[in-house]
DRENDRENKOL-162471 format. One record per residue (C-alpha): x, y, z. Coordinates in pm, whole numbers, plus 50000, padded with zeros to 5 digits. Example, Ala and Ser with C-alpha at 12.3 -4.5 7.8 and 13.67 -1.06 7.14 Angstrom:
2
512304955050780;513674989450714;
//
This chain:
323
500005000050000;502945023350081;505005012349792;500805025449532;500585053449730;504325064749721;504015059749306;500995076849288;502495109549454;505605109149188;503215106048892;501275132749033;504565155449092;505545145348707;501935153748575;501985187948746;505285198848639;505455197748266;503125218348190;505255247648423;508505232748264;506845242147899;505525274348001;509625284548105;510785269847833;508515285347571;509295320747789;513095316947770;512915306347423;510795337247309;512595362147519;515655347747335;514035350146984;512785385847024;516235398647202;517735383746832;514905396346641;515875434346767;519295428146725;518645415646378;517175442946317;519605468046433;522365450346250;520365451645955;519065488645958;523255496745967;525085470845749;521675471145489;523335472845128;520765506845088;522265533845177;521305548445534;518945580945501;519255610845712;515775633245723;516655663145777;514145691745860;514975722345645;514395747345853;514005778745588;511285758945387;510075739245670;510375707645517;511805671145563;514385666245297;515865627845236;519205625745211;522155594045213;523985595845448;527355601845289;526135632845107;524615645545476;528545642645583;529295663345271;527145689145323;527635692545717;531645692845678;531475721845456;528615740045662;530665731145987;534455739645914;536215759545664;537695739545366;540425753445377;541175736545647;544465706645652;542345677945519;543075654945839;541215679046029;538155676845746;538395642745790;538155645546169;535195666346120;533635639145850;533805614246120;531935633646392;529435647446201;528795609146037;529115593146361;526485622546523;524485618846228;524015578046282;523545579346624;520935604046571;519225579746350;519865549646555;518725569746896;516385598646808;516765623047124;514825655246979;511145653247113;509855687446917;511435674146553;508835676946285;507215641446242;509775618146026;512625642046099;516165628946230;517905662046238;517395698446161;520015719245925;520865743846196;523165746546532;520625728346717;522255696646549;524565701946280;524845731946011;523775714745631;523505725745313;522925713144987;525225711144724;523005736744532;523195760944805;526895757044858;527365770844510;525365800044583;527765799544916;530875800244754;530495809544378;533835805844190;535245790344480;533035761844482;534745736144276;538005732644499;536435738844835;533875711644730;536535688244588;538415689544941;535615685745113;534295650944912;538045636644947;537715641745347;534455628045319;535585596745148;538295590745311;536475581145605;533575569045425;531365546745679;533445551645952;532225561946289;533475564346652;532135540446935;532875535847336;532925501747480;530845494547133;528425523047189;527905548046945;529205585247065;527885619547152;530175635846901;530405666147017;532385695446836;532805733246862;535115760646696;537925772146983;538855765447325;540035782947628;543365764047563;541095729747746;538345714947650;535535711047929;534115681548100;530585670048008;529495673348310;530525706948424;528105725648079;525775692248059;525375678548443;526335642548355;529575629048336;530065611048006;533735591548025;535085603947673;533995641547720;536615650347991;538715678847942;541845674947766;544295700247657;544375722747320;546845742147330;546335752746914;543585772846964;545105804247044;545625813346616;542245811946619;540515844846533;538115839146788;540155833147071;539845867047247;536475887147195;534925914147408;531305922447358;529795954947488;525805945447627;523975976447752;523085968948100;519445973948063;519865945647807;521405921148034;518915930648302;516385919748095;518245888247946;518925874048282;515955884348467;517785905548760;518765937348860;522165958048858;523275976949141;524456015849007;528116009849092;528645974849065;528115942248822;528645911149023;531575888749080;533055849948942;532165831549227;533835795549050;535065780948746;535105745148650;539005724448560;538995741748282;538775778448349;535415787848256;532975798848443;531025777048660;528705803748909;528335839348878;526735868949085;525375893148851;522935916148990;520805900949283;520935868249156;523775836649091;523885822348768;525555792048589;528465801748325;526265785348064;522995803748127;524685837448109;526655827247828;523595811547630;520975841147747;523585867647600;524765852947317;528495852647420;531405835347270;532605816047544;531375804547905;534805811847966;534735853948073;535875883448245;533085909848310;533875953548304;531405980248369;531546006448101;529166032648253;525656022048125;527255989447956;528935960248060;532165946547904;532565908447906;535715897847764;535625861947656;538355832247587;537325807147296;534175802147098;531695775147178;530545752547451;534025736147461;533145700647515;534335672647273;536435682646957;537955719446903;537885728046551;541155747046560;542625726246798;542195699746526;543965722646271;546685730946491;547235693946534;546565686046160;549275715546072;551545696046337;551325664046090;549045642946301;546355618046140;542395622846180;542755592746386;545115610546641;542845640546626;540015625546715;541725601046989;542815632047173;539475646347196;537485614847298;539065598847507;538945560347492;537185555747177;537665532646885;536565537646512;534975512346327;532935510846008;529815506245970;
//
């Protein structure tokens, strides 16, 4: 009786337990299949014989304009940077704006883009133009300065820079303080390739030193405080790099970015002067200084380093690889 009953209780057990054994094994097969199925997918959107498609919005005729990928790079190098620029920095500049341009498309972060837009053509993401309009740009000069630009364009054709096998924030801007700045200290999050590296090149650029004259009812208004009759404010700190991290002007305590985006200045990197009813701020640089200096890449480029070297120096820790 022991020996029935004893039986009974394993064939129940058994009977009970492969149904629940299929129900895991269906789960961890189909979690498995659709975890392939996106990566599939992925793999196939970037290594698809058809040409990748950037839509960009044109912002002039408010329109969404298809356009490959390759002739996107085109357009943005010789919107972004001068041509006549050493070609290893073009090329430098072809592989950020490509590897921007694909991570845009691959990770859409722009919530108020017209529907079926990637990018826009202005500073909000990167400067494009058409070939068209870069002959109106450049009339007799646009054969060479195009012809430059293609070669840079090609040289690195596909090619775009990753961390740990992650596609990059590629990041760019025209002239530093002499450093570039951490992420973190203009965005808030630390980002391990975006820390602040030397550039020492930048100071033949033109904009290295500027001074802009704002009348102080201007900046009152900009910044939303109010200036004392004899006074302006003081530097309270500035990040590793030298610019300007917080700021008394007025009544109020600002970040170097706010009053560096709210008046329109070069560099978040400043000295301020009162100049009876205007103030003087005297800036170092030109941009937000994170990720690759423009100049700094020419300096290097006029030095004899490679593209790859160029952009090594800037992001830290990356690799390139073709798509």
């Amino acid at each position: 009786m022991k020996r029935w009953l004893l039986y009974f209780i394993l064939c129940m057990i058994v009977f009970f337990s492969i149904p629940v054994f299929l129900v895991l094994l269906f789960q961890e097969e189909h979690q498995q299949n659709t975890s392939e199925t996106k990566d599939r997918e992925a793999t196939e959107i970037i290594r698809s014989d058809e040409p990748m498609v950037i839509s960009v919005f044109r912002t002039e005729m408010e329109k969404v304009e298809e356009v490959e990928l390759e002739d996107y790079v085109v357009g943005v190098v010789a919107s972004e940077m001068p041509a006549e620029f050493e070609i290893e920095a073009l090329k430098a500049q072809a592989l950020t704006a490509r590897t921007y341009a694909v991570k845009q498309f691959t990770e859409p972060t722009d919530i108020d883009l017209p529907e079926g837009a990637f990018v826009t053509d202005s500073e909000t993401h990167q400067v494009y133009h058409s070939e068209e309009e870069l002959k109106e740009l450049w009339g007799e000069d646009y054969q060479w300065k195009i012809n430059r630009v293609k070669e840079a364009v090609e040289a690195t054709k596909g090619q775009v820079l990753t961390y740990e096998g992650e596609l990059i924030t590629a990041a760019f801007f025209s002239t530093s303080n002499g450093y570039t700045e951490n992420a973190e200290d203009y965005w808030e999050n630390p980002v391990p390739y975006l820390q602040s590296v030397e550039s020492p090149w930048d100071t033949d650029s033109p904009r290295y030193h500027n001074s802009k004259k704002i009348p102080i009812a201007t900046v009152e208004e900009r910044l939303g405080t109010k200036i004392a009759s004899t006074s302006v404010g003081e530097i309270i700190s500035r990040t590793n790099s030298g610019r300007v991290k917080e700021v008394t002007i007025g009544n109020d305590t600002f970040t170097g970015r706010e009053v560096r985006e709210k008046l329109k200045l070069d560099s978040s990197d400043f000295e301020m002067e009162r100049a009876g009813n205007d103030i003087i701020f005297h800036t170092k640089g030109w941009g937000h200084g994170v990720g690759m200096s423009q100049y700094g890449a020419l300096g290097m480029a006029e030095e004899g380093k490679q593209y790859t070297d160029i952009v090594k120096h800037y992001f830290k820790g990356v690799e390139i690889v073709t798509l």
